[in-house]
C-alpha positions as CSV (number, residue, x, y, z in Angstrom):
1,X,-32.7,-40.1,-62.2
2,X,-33.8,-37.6,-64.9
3,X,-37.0,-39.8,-66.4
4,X,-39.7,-38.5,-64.3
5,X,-41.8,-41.3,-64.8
6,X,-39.2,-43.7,-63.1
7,X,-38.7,-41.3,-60.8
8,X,-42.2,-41.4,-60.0
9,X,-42.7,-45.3,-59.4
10,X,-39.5,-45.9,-57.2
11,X,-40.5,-43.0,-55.2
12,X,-43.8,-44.9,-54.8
13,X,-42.4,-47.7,-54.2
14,X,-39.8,-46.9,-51.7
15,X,-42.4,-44.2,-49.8
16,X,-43.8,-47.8,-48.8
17,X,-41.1,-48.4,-46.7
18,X,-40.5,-45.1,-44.6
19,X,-44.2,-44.0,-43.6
20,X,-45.0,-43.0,-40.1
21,X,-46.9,-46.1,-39.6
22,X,-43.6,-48.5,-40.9
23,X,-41.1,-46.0,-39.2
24,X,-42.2,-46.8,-35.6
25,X,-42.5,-50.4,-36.0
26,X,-38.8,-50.2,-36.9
27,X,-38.9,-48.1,-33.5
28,X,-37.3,-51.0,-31.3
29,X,-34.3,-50.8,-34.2
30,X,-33.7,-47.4,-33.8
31,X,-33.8,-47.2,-29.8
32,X,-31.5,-50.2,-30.0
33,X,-28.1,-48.3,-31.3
34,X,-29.5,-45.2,-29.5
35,X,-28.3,-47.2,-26.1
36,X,-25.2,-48.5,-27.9
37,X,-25.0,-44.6,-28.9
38,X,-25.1,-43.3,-25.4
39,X,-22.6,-46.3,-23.9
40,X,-20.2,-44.7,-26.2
41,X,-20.6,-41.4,-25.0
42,X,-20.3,-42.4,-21.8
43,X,-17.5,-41.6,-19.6
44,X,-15.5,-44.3,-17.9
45,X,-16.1,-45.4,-14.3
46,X,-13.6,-43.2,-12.8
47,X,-14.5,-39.8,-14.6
48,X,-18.3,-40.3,-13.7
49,X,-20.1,-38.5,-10.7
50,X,-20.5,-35.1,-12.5
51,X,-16.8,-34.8,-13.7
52,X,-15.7,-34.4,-17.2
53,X,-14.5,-37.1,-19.2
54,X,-12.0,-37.0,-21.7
55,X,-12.2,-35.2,-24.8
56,X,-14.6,-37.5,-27.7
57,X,-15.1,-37.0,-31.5
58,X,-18.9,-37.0,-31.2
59,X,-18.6,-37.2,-35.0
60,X,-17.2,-40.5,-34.7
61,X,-19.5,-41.9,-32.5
62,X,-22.7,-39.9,-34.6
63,X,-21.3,-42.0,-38.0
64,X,-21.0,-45.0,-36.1
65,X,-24.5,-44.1,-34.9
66,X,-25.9,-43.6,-38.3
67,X,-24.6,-46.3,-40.4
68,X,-25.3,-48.9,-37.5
69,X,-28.7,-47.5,-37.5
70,X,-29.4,-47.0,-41.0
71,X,-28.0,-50.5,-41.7
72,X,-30.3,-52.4,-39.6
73,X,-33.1,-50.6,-40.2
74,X,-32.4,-51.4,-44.1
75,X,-31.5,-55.0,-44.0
76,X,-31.3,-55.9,-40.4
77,X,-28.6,-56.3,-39.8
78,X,-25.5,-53.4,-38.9
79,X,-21.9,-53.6,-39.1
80,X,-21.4,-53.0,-35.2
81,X,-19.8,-49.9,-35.4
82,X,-21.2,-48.4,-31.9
83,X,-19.2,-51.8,-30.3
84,X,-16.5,-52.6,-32.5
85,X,-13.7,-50.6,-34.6
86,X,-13.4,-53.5,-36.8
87,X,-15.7,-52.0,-39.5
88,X,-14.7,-48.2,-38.9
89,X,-12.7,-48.0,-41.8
90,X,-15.8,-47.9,-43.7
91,X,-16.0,-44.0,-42.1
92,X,-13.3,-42.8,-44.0
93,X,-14.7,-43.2,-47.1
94,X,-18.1,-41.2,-47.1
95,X,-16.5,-37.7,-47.2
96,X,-14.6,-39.2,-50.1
97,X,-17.5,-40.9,-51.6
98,X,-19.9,-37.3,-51.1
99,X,-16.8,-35.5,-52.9
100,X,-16.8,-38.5,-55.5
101,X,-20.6,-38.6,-56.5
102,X,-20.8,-34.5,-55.7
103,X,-18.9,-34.2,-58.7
104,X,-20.3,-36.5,-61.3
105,X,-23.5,-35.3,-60.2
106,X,-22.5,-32.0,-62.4
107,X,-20.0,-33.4,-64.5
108,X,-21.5,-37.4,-65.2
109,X,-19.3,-37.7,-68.7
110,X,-16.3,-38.8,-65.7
111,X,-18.2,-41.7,-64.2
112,X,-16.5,-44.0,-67.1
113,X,-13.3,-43.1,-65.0
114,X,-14.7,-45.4,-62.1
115,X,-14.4,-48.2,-64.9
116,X,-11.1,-47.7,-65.8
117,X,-8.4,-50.5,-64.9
118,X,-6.2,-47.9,-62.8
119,X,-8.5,-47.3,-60.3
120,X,-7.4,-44.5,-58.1
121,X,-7.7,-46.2,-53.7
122,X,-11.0,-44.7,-53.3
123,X,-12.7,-46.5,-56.2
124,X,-10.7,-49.8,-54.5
125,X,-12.1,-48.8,-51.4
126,X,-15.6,-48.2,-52.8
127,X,-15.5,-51.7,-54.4
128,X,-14.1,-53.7,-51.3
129,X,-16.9,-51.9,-49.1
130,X,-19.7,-52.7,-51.2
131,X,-18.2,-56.1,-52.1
132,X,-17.2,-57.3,-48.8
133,X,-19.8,-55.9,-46.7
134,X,-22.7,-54.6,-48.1
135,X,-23.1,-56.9,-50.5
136,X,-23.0,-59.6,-48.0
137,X,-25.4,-57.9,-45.4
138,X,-28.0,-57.4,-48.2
139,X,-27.6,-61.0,-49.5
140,X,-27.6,-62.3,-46.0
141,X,-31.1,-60.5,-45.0
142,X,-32.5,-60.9,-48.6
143,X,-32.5,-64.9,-47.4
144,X,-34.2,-64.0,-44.8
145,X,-37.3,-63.2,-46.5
146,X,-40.5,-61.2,-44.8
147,X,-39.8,-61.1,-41.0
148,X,-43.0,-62.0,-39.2
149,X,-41.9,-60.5,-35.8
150,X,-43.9,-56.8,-36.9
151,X,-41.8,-54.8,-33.7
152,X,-38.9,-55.4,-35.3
153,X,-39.9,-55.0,-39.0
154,X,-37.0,-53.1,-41.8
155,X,-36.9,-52.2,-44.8
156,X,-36.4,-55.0,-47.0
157,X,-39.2,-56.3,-45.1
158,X,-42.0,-53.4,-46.6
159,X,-40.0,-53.6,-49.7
160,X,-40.3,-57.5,-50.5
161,X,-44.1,-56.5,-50.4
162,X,-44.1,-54.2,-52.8
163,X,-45.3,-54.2,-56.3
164,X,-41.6,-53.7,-57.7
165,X,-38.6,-54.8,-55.9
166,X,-36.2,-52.4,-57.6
167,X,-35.3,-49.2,-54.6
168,X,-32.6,-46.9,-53.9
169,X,-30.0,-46.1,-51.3
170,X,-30.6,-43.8,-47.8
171,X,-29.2,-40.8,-46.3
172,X,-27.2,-40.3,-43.3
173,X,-27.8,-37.9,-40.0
174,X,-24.4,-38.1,-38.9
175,X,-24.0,-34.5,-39.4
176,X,-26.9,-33.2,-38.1
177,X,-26.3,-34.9,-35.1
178,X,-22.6,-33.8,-34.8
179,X,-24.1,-30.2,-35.8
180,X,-26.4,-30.3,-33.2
181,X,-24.7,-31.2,-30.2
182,X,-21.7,-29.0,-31.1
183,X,-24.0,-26.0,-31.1
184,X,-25.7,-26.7,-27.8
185,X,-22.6,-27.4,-26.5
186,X,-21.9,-24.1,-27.4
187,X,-25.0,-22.5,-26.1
188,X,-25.8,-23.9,-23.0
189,X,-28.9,-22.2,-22.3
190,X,-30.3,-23.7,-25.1
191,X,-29.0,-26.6,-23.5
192,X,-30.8,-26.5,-20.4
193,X,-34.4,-25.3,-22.4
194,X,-33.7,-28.5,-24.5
195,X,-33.1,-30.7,-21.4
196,X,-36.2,-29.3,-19.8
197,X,-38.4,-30.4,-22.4
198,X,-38.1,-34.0,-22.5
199,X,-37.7,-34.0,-18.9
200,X,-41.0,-32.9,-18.4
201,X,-42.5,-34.9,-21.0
202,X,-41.1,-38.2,-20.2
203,X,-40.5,-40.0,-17.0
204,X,-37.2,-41.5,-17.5
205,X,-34.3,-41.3,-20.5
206,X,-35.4,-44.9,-21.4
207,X,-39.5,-43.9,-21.5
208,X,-38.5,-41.9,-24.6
209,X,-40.4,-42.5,-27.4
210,X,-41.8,-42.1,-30.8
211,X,-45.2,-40.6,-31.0
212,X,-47.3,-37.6,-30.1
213,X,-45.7,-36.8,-26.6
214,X,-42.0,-36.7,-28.7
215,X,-43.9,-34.6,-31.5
216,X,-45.0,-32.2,-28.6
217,X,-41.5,-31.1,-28.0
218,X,-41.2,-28.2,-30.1
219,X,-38.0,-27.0,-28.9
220,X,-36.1,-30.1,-29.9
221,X,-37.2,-30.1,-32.8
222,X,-36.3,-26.4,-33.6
223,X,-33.0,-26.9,-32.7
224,X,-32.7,-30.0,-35.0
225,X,-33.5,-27.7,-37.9
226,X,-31.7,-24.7,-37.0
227,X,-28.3,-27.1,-36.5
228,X,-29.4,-28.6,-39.7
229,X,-30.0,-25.2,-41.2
230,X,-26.5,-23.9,-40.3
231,X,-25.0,-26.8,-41.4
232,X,-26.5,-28.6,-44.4
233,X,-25.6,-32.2,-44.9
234,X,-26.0,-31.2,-48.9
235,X,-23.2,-28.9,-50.0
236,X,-24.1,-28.7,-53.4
237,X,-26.7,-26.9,-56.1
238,X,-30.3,-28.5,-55.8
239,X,-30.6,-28.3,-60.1
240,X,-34.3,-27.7,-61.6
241,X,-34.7,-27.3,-65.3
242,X,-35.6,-24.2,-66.8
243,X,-39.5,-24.4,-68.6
244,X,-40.7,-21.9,-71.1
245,X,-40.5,-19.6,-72.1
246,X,-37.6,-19.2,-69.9
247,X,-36.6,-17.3,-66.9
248,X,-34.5,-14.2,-65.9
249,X,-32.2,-14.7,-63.0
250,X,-30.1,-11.8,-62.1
251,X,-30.4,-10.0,-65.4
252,X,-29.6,-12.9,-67.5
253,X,-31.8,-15.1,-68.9
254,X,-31.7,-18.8,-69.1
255,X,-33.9,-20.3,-72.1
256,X,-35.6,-23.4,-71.5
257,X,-33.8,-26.4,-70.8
258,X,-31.0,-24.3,-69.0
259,X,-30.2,-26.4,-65.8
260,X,-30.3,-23.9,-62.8
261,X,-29.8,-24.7,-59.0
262,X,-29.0,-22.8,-55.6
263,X,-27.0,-24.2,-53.4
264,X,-28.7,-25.4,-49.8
265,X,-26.0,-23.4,-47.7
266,X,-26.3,-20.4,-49.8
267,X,-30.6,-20.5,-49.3
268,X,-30.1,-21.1,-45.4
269,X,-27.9,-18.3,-44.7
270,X,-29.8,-15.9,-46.7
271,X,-31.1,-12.8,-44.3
272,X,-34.9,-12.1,-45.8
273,X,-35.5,-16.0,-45.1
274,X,-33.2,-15.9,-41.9
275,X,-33.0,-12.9,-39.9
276,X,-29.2,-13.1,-38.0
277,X,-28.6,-16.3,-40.3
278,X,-25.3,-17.1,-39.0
279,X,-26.8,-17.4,-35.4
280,X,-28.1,-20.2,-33.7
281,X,-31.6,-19.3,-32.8
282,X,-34.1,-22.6,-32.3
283,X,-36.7,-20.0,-31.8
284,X,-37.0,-18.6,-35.3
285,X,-39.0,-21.9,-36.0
286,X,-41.6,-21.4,-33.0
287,X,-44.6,-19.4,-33.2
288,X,-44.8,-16.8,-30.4
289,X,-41.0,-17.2,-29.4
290,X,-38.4,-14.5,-28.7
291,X,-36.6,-14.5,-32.4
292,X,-33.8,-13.0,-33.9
293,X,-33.7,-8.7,-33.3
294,X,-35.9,-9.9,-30.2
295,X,-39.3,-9.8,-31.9
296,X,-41.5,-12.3,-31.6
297,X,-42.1,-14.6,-34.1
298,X,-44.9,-14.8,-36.2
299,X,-46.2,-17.2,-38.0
300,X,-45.5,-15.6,-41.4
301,X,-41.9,-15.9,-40.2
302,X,-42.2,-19.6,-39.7
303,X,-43.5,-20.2,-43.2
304,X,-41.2,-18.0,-44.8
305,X,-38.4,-20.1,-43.2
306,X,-39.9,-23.4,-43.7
307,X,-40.0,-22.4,-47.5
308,X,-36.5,-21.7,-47.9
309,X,-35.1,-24.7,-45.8
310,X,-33.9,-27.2,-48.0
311,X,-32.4,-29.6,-45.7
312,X,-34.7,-32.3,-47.8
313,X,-35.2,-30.5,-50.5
314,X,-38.7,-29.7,-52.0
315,X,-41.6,-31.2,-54.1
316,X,-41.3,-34.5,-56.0
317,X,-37.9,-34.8,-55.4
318,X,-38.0,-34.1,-51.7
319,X,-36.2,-37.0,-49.2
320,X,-38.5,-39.5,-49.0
321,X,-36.7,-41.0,-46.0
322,X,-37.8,-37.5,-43.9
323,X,-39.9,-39.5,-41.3
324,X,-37.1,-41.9,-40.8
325,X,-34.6,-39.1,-40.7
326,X,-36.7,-37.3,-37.9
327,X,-37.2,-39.9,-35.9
328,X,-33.4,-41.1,-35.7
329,X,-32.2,-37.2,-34.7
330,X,-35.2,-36.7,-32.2
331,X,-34.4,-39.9,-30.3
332,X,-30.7,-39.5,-30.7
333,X,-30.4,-36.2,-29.4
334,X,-33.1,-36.3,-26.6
335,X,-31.6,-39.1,-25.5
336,X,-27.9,-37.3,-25.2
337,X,-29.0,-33.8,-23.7
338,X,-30.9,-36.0,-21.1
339,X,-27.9,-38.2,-20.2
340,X,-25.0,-35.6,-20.8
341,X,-23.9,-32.0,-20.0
342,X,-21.4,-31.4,-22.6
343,X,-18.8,-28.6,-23.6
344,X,-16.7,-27.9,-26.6
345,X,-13.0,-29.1,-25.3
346,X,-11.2,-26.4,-28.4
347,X,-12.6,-23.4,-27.5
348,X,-10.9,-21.7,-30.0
349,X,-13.0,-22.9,-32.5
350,X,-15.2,-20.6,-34.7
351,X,-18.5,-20.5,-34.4
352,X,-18.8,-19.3,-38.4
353,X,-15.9,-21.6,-39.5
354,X,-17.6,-24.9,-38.2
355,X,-17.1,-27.5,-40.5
356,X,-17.4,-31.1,-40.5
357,X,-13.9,-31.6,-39.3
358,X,-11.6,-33.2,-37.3
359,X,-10.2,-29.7,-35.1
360,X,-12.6,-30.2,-32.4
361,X,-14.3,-32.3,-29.8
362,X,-16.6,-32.5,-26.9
363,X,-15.9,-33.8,-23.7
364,X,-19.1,-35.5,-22.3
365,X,-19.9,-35.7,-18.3
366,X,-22.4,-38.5,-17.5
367,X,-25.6,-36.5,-15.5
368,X,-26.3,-39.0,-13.0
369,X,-28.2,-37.4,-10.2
370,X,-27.4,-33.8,-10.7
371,X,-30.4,-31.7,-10.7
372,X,-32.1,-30.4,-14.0
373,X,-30.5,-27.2,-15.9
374,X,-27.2,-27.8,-13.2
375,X,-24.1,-26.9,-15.4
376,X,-21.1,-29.0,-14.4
377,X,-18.0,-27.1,-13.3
């Protein structure tokens, strides 16, 4: 939206909906598909008792995870994903649908395309979802009305409140989730530091919960940045707009009104923000931790790199949905690392070449009663 004023008041508007106070009453939501997560993760009864279990696409099961998730938390109400492949077509459209809206982000002139009678699949697809699904959910909950039941509160539910009824759409954690089990699945001491953490903070996997004892954990959520650092869920430019009376930007200047943006991946790799950038190193973000080089991290360092991580972007265009975001990876993932050892089944696989892709799994062994930081064979 380029009018800043409207900007402005559905921002306000919407930043109803996703505080820290209305985030944890949608806690019991979240928690919910975080079980259904786990369950489908889970190996079957005859490859449990510390054995491995066949390869999974954890990215699957994460997108099945977030749009469940993100669904009920919106309008109460999911398409049952985590327990049913009925709905799983809708997967195959969102790396479509990021490449789709990606490019008439930059280029918008093509959008009439979308109107055109000879729709390409995709825009078919698009309409069906939306049509068939969507729409429905939404109408469904909007009859609803107000829940009065305030531990189990969405959305709609803050936003039929508010002032204005008009909002926008939400993001998705599927890839930092997929991100950040494939790189402590990779590095499994920081899979056993991770494990520890929660373990010591909460008496059971099911006692996990939001709040200032899940805040405390430091560690997890270091690694959720650094996995979300290495691999951004926004792959392109961040565009600002150029004030007077200009600005020079490697030798060439851009007069006012130039549109200008760096690219998240690009920022998040760089080496005077990131020391080792294409390493995963959780510590980097904790004061007094062993860093990249081995020096120990300052807290200088950790504002430098908090500055230049643009997983949510920055200022008045930053995610609004952040707390909501945070709270679905910190549950997810502590709840996983508790219940799981896990291992990378194609170990030929690149650390530097990991992409959101379909060329690897993990094959998931169910902890049971082995011993903390155990490794299974």
């Amino acid at each position: 939206m380029d009018d800043p004023v409207q900007h402005s008041r559905k921002r306000r508007i919407i930043a109803q909906a996703v505080t820290t106070e209305a985030v944890k009453s949608m806690e019991s939501i979240i928690l919910g598909h975080v079980d259904q997560f786990c369950e489908l993760l889970t190996p079957s009864t005859s490859q449990q008792n510390g054995t491995w279990s066949e390869p999974l696409d954890v990215k699957v099961a994460a997108n099945c995870f977030t749009f469940d998730t993100l669904t009920d938390v919106a309008l109460g109400r999911s398409p049952d994903m985590l327990t049913s492949e009925k709905n799983r077509w809708i997967l195959s459209l969102l790396p479509k649908a990021v490449k789709f809206l990606h490019t008439m982000g930059h280029m918008p002139i093509l959008l009439c395309l979308y109107y055109l009678p000879f729709k390409s699949q995709m825009a078919k697809d698009m309409t069906m979802y939306h049509q068939d699904l969507s729409e429905k959910i939404a109408q469904h909950r909007i009859r609803q009305g107000t829940r009065s039941d305030g531990d189990k509160a969405d959305v709609l539910s803050y936003l039929i409140n508010a002032k204005d009824p008009e909002t926008g759409g939400a993001d998705t954690t599927a890839l930092a989730i997929t991100a950040a089990l494939f790189y402590l699945a990779q590095y499994p001491s920081s899979l056993i530091k991770l494990r520890t953490e929660p373990q010591q903070a909460f008496d059971s996997k099911d006692s996990i919960r939001m709040g200032p004892v899940l805040l405390s954990c430091l560690y997890l959520r270091a690694c959720l940045d650094e996995a979300m650092r290495l691999v951004p869920a926004v792959g392109g430019v961040l565009p600002r707009t150029v004030l007077p009376p200009g600005l020079v930007i490697a030798n060439e200047y851009c007069p006012p009104g130039t549109i200008v943006g760096v690219p998240g991946y690009a920022m998040n790799h760089h080496p005077e923000y990131f020391p080792e950038p294409f390493s995963f190193r959780p510590e980097r973000w904790i004061v007094g931790s062993l860093g990249p080089g081995k020096t120990t991290v300052t807290e200088a360092d950790v504002r430098r790199s908090q500055a230049a991580f643009l997983q949510f972007s920055q200022g008045p265009r930053g995610c609004v949905g952040k707390h909501l975001a945070y709270a679905e990876l910190s549950l997810a993932v502590a709840s996983v690392v508790w219940s799981f050892d896990m291992e990378v089944s194609n170990k030929a696989s690149s650390l530097a070449k990991f992409q959101d892709r379909d060329d690897w799994r993990e094959a998931m062994s169910s902890r049971g009663e082995i011993p903390t930081g155990d490794i299974c064979p």
